[in-house]
Every structure is written in structure tokens, then in C-alpha cells.
N, C-alpha and C positions, 0 to 999 in steps of 0.2 A: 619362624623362630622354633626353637626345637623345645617347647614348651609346648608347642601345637599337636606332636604325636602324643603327649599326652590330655591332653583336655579333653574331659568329658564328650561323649559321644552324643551328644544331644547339641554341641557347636558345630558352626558349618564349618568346613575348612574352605578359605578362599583366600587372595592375595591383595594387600593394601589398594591397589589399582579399583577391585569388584567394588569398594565402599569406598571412596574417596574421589576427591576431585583435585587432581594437582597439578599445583598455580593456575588457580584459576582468575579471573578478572574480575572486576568490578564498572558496574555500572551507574556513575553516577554526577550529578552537577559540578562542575568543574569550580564555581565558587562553594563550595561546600567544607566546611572546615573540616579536616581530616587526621587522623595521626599518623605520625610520622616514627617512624622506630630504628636509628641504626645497629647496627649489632653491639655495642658497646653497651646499650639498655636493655639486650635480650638477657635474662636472669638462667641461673645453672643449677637452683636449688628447685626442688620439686614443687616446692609452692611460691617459690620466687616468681614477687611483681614485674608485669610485664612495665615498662614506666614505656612515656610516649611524647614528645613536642606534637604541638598544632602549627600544621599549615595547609592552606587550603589545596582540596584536592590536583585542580588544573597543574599545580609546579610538581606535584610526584609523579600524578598515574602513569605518567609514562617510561621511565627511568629509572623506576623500583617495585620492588615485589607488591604487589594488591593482596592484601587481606582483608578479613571486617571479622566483626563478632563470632565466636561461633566456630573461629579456622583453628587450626592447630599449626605453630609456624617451629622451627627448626632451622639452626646451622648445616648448611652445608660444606662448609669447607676447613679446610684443620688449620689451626688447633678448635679451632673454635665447635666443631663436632665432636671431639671429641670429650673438651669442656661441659658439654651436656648444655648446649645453650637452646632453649626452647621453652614454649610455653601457650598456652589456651587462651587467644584473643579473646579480651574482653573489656568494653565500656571507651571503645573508641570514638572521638568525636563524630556524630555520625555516621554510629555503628564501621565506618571503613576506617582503613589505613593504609600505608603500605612502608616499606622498610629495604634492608639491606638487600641487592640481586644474590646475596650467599645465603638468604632463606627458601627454603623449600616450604610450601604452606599444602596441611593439609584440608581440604574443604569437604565435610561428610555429606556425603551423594542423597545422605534421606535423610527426614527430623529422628527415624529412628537407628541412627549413629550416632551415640554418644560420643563427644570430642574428648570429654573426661578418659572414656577407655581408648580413642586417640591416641594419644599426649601418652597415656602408661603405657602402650603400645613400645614408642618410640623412645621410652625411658629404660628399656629394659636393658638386660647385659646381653642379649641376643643381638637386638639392631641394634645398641651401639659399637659391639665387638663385627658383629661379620658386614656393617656399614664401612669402618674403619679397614676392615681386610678389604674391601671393595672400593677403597679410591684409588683415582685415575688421576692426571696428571703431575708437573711439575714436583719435584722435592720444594717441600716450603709451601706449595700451594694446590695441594691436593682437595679434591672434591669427589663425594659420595654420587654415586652416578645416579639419570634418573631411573634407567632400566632396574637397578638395584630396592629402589623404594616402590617401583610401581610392582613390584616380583616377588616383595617379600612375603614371605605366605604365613597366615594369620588365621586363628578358628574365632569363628564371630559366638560369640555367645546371642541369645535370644535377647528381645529388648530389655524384657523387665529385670533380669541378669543381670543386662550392664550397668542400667541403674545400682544395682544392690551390689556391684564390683566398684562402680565408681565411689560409692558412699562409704563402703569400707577401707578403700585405698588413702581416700581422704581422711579417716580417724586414724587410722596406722600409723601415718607414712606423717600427718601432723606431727604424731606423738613421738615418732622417730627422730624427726627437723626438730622437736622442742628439746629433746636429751641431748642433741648433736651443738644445739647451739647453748644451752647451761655448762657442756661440758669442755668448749671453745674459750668457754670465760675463764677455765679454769687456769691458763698459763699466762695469762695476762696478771692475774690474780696474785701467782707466783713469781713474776716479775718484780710486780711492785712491791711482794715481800724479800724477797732478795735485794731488793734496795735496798729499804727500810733497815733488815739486818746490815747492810755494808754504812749506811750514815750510824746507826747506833755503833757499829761497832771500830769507826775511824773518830767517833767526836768522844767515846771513852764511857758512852752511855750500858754499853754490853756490860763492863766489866767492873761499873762504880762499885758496886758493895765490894764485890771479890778487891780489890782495890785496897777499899778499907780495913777490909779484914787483915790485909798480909801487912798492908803498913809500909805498901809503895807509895810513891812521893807523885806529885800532880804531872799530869804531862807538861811537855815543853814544847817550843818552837823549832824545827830542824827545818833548813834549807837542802833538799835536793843533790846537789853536787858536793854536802858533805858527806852523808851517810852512803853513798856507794862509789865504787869504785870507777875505772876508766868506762866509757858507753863506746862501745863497738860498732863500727859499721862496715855493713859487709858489701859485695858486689853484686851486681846481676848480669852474668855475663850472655852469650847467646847459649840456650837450651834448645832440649829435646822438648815439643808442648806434649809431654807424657810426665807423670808423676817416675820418680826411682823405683825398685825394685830391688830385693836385696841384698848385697851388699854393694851394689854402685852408689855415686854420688848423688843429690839434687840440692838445688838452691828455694828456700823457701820460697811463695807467694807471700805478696801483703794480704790475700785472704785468707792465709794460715793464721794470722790473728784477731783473734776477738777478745771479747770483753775477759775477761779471764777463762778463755779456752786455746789450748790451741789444738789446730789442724793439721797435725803433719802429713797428712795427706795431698795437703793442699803445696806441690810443690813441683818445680820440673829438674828431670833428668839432666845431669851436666854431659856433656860430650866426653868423650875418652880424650879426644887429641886434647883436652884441656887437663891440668896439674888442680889437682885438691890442693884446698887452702884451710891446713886442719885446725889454725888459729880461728877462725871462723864457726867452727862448729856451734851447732845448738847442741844445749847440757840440760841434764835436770836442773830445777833451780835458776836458772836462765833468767831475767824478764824479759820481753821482747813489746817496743811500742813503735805503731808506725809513727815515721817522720814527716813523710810528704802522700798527697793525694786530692782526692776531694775532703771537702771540708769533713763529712761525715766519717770519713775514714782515716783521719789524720786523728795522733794520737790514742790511739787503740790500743789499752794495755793488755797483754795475757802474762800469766805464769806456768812456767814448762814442767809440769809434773812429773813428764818420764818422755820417754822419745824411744823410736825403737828403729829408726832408721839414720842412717848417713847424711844429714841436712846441712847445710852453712844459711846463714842469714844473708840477706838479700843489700841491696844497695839504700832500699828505701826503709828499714828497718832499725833500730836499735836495740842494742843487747848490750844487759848489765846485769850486775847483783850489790846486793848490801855489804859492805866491806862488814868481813868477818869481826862479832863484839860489838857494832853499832845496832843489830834488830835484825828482823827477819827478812828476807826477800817477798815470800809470800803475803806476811802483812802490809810490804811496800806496794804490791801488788793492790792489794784489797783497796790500800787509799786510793791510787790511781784509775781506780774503777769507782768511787765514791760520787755520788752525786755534788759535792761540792767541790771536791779537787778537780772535778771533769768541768765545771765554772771556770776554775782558775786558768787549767789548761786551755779552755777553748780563748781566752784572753791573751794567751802566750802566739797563738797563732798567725803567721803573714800570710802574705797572698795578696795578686791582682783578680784572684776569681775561683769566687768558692767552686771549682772542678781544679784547683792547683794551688793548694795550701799548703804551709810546709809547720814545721816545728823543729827551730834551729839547737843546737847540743846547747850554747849561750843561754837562750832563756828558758830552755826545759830544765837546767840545773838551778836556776834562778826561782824555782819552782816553792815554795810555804808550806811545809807541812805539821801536821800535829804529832808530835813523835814521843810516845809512852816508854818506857825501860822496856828493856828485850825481853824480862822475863813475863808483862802483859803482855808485850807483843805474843810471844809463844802462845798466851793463855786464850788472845783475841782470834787466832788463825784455830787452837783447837777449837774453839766456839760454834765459831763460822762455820767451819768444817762441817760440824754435826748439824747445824740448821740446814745449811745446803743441801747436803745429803738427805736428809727428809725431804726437801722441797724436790730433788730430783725423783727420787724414788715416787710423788705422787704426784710427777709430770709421765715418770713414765707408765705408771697404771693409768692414768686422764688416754695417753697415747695409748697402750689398748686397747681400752674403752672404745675408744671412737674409732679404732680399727675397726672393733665387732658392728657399730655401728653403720658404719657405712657400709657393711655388709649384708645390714640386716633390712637395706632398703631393697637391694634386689632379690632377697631371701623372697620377700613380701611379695615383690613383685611378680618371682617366678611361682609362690604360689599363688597367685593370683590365677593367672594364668593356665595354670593348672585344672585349674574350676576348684582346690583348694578350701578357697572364702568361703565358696558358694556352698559346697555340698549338703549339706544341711537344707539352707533355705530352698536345693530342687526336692530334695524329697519332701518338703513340705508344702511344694506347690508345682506339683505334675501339671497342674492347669494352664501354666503361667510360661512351660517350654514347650509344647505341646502344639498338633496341629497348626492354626492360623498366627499362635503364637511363638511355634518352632522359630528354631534359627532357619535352617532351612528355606519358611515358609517368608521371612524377613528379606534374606537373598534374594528368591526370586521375585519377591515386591521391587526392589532398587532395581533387578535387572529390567522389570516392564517400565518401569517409570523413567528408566532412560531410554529404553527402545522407543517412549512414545514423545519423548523432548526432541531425538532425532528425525527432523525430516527426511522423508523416503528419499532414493535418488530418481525416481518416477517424475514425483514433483518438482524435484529442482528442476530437471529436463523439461516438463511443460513450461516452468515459469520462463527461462530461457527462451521457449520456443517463441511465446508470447510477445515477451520484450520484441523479439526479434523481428517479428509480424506487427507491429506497428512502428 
């Protein structure tokens, strides 16, 4: 990783391959209760639980990756590598386990490899960006090679280091995951005030004093199909799948609408040998509500603020406005986004199966609503307007926020990496990198401890020879 030409001169530099053991096996009683992990349980956040079922060893070892306590396990294959799906086994039944064939398992070669500086190894923006550069196969089913993980070159800090790297990563990188997820809560938060304003302000609760004061008269009951005019429905002919461009035509998407947004973006390019149909256009002032789909996406109101391309509405679509003198379009809006009017509608609804629901023009104008004079209407849309507007404005500082945040894990990490953390604690413990406790001297411990786990090829030849003479 290119964090390695800078770190401290007192780490070894070596490659993933010098201190680890990968995919390695497991030796152990075939009734032996085991866990079991597909990738669906592998977690993506830095101290995300590794979760696990029990079943006994004999039905996986052979047909899934072998881990136990101790390994460091990782996606290999996209998306799910790129996902950041990994994590540091631990507290498996039986200390082992094993899991999906798309894990690569790191297993540290000595007790003095920390798995902790493992795992942040493989969390950084180094391996997971030039991991990513380095898959091989299929589109759709690409995988991180193994040449790649066993090559990636790494500076080992000394042991007692990695200890005091691991320890610090874990109070950072905590405190990071605890800001990141307070401040997750925050558009949820926002949502359900965004409600809350649209029922206050469809049941008349927004606007009661103001109300009183002017010495407007109590709302009333309005049916739907009086207060606006004809509902438009447009076509969907065959398109270009490219959005339009400027000044050519496009036919919206039914993902152009949402709750009171819309997406013009979200549309395709009509063909030239095809005649625009300028009756059809979408206008400011517009409503648009799906008519047909899945249940979820049927009846979907937005109001069309402004448009700045050449759009027609689609087949599956309806478009209306409030007949001029009856109220506002945008307050008509607001109710049809109302937590209780979205009741009504969902009652309005047919279909043999919630993926093909419709809402027929008959009982969508058949529709109940509570309808105040146009001059609260007006009062209730500026209202809204201004709550909204706040609520967006500190959805989108929440959204920087957690931009810097996410940033600021690999910030962390690179200096980690760095030796960074450390700096400090070596100059106050030359003892502790030093000599027998060098990195260095660390290294060539793991390389004699597996030079002498390897049987000579002398020996195998006599035992050979042996067998073979009796």
C-alpha cells in the first residue's frame, strides 16, 4: 500500500503472503458444532458483528471456506468487495467455522500478528481501491485474485506497536461508527417531521389561530373530481433508454414521481421518426400521480415546481391541476401526500397482485377531502414551504457531515499506517522496537518458525524410500 514508503523506518517492509496463512484448513471432529457464515452475515461496517448459524462441522468442511477464531475473513468477489464485507473471527462454536467460497481468510503465521492490524490492513483505501483495480473475471462476477493479496506489500510494525495501533484504531474508528450512526438517525427524524407538518397542516391544525384571527369560516368537505379539472393521460411509446437532452423530446418515467418531488431526469428520449404530442406536456404547477404498478408505487403524488426540459407524461401517469378559484394545486398536493389521504387512496386501489395495481380515474375522483378557502390554502402552502425548507437545509448539512465522516475513517487509517498514532509512544519506548523486539527481528522469527513446520524434501525421500522396502 503506498502508505508503506512512508512509515516509519523502524517497520519491516514485507508482503501480506511473509505473515499470514491463506485459506488455510481446519482440523477438527467432524461432529463438532461449527459456525457457519454465508456472506449475507458478513458485516461492512468497521466493527460490524460478524453473526453466524450452528451446524456441525462434517456438513461444511468441505464445500466452504474454513476459518476459526483468530482469522481475518474478507469478500472476494464484487460487489460484495467492494462493499467492505469483512471482519475478525471470533467466538465461533468451537473456535472454527467456515463460510461462503467468495471469502478469502486471513490466518496470522505467528501469535505475534495481530489480526486487529489484519482486518485494518484490508480496510484501508489502498487494498480496497487497487484490490478492485485488480479483478479478474466475468463482468458481474469479478474476483480479487489470489496473487494480488498474497503480493500486497505491507511495513509490519513491531509487536508491541501493533498492540498500541490496534488499541487506538478501536477508540477512533468507535467514536467515528458512533457520530456516523447519530447522524443516520438524523433523516429518519426528518421524515417523520415532514409528516407530522403535512397531517397538521391537511387536518387545519397549522393554521387554527391564523384562522381565527382573519375570521375564515371552518373547512368543508370537497370530493376530488370537483375541485380540478380534466386528468390527463399520456402514452408511452417505444424510446430511446437515454434520458433527453436539450431541446429534443422525452417521455417521463413512473420513477419521475415521488412523494412531492419530481425527477425530470428520470425520463427517456422519444425517437425523431416519432411526432411530439405538445398536449401532453408537463407544466409548472402540474400534479402528476401514478396510476398503475406495484402496490408501493401506485399512486404517488408529486407537484411540478418548474421543469426545464421537453417532457410529455407517460401512459401510466396522471396529470391535473385545481380548476382556477377552487384552491391551490400545491395544497392539493400536500393532501395527497398526507398520511391520511394516502389511507384513503390505498383503499381506492385494484389489482390481482400487489406487483400490478392500478388506481382507475372513477375512484381516484371519488376521492374525500378536507378542503379550507383558497385563501388558507395559500396561507398553509406558504407555511409548509418554510418548515420544509428548514428541514431540507439540515438534511443537507446531516449529508456533509457524513460525507466528512466517511472520510475521516480512512483519514485514520492512513495515518495509521503512517506510524502517525504511534509517533509519540516510539520515542518513548526505543526499548520496545528495538533489537529482539525490532520489526525486523519479528520477521525473521515467523520466517524460521515456518522453515521448521516445513518438512525437509530429504526426509520425505527416505520416508518414501522406507514405505517402499517393506
Amino acid at each position: 500500500m503506498k502508505e508503506t514508503n512512508h512509515a516509519p523506518g523502524s517497520w519491516a517492509r514485507c508482503s501480506l503472503a511473509d505473515v499470514v496463512v491463506l485459506n488455510p484448513k481446519n482440523d477438527a471432529n467432524a461432529e463438532q458444532t461449527a459456525g457457519f457464515v454465508p456472506m449475507a452475515l458478513a458485516p461492512t461496517d468497521y466493527h460490524g458483528a460478524l453473526q453466524h448459524e450452528e451446524k456441525l462441522w462434517g456438513e461444511i468442511k468441505k464445500s466452504y471456506t474454513n476459518f476459526a477464531d483468530g482469522d481475518v475473513i474478507f469478500a472476494k468477489v464484487t460487489p460484495c468487495f467492494e462493499n467492505g464485507k469483512a471482519a475478525i473471527v471470533r467466538d465461533m462454536p468451537s473456535g472454527i467455522g467456515a463460510g461462503s467460497s467468495e471469502f478469502y481468510v486471513l490466518r496470522p503465521a505467528s501469535k505475534e500478528i495481530s489480526p486487529s492490524l489484519l482486518f485494518a490492513i484490508i480496510k484501508t483505501q489502498s487494498f480496497m481501491q487497487q484490490g478492485a483495480e485488480n479483478m479478474t473475471g466475468a463482468v458481474g462476477l469479478r474476483r480479487v485474485p489470489r496473487t494480488f493479496v498474497e503480493s500486497f506489500p505491507i511495513a509490519l510494525p513491531p509487536l508491541a506497536e501493533q498492540k498500541v495501533i490496534a488499541d487506538k484504531l478501536d477508540t477512533l474508528l468507535a467514536q467515528v461508527e458512533n457520530t456516523k450512526a447519530r447522524l443516520e438517525r438524523i433523516p429518519k427524524i426528518l421524515k417523520r417531521f415532514r409528516q407530522s407538518v403535512l397531517a397538521a397542516a391537511v387536518s387545519g391544525r397549522l393554521t387554527e389561530e391564523w384562522r381565527d384571527r382573519t375570521g375564515l369560516p371552518e373547512w368543508g368537505v370537497a370530493v376530488l373530481g370537483d375541485v380540478i379539472g380534466n386528468i390527463d393521460q399520456g402514452w408511452s411509446p417505444k424510446c430511446h433508454n437515454e434520458p433527453t437532452s436539450d431541446e429534443s423530446w422525452g417521455v417521463i418515467k413512473t420513477s419521475s414521481v415521488l412523494p412531492m418531488a419530481f425527477l425530470e431526469n428520470e425520463n427517456k428520449k422519444l425517437p425523431d421518426s416519432l411526432d411530439v404530442r405538445p398536449q401532453l406536456r408537463v407544466l409548472a404547477s402540474d400534479i402528476l400521480t401514478t396510476r398503475a404498478g406495484p402496490r408501493s408505487r401506485c399512486g404517488i403524488t408529486c407537484y411540478v415546481s418548474s421543469t426545464s426540459k421537453n417532457l410529455m407524461i407517460c401512459d401510466k401517469v396522471y396529470r391535473y391541476r385545481v380548476i382556477e378559484g377552487n384552491g391551490s394545486s400545491k395544497f392539493l398536493a400536500l393532501q395527497l401526500n398526507s398520511p391520511n389521504v394516502l389511507e384513503k387512496i390505498e383503499t381506492l386501489k385494484t389489482g390481482i397482485s400487489e406487483s400490478g395495481m392500478n388506481l382507475t380515474q372513477k375512484k381516484f375522483r371519488q376521492l374525500e377531502l378536507n378542503w379550507p378557502t383558497p385563501e388558507e390554502q395559500t396561507e398553509i402552502v406558504h407555511r409548509v414551504d418554510q418548515l420544509f425548507a428548514n428541514a431540507d437545509r439540515i438534511e443537507q448539512q446531516v449529508n456533509n457531515a457524513l460525507a466528512r465522516v466517511n472520510n475521516l475513517t480512512q483519514s485514520i487509517l492512513a495515518k495509521a499506517f503512517r506510524g502517525e498514532l504511534t509517533e509519540q509512544w516510539r520515542q518513548d519506548n526505543p526499548e520496545l522496537i528495538s533489537g529482539e523486539n525490532s520489526a525486523e527481528a519479528l520477521l525473521e522469527r515467523i520466517k524460521a518458525e515456518r522453515a521448521a513446520q516445513k518438512p525437509s524434501g530429504r526426509r520425505k525421500k527416505i520416508r518414501k524410500t522406507e514405505q517402499a522396502a517393506t
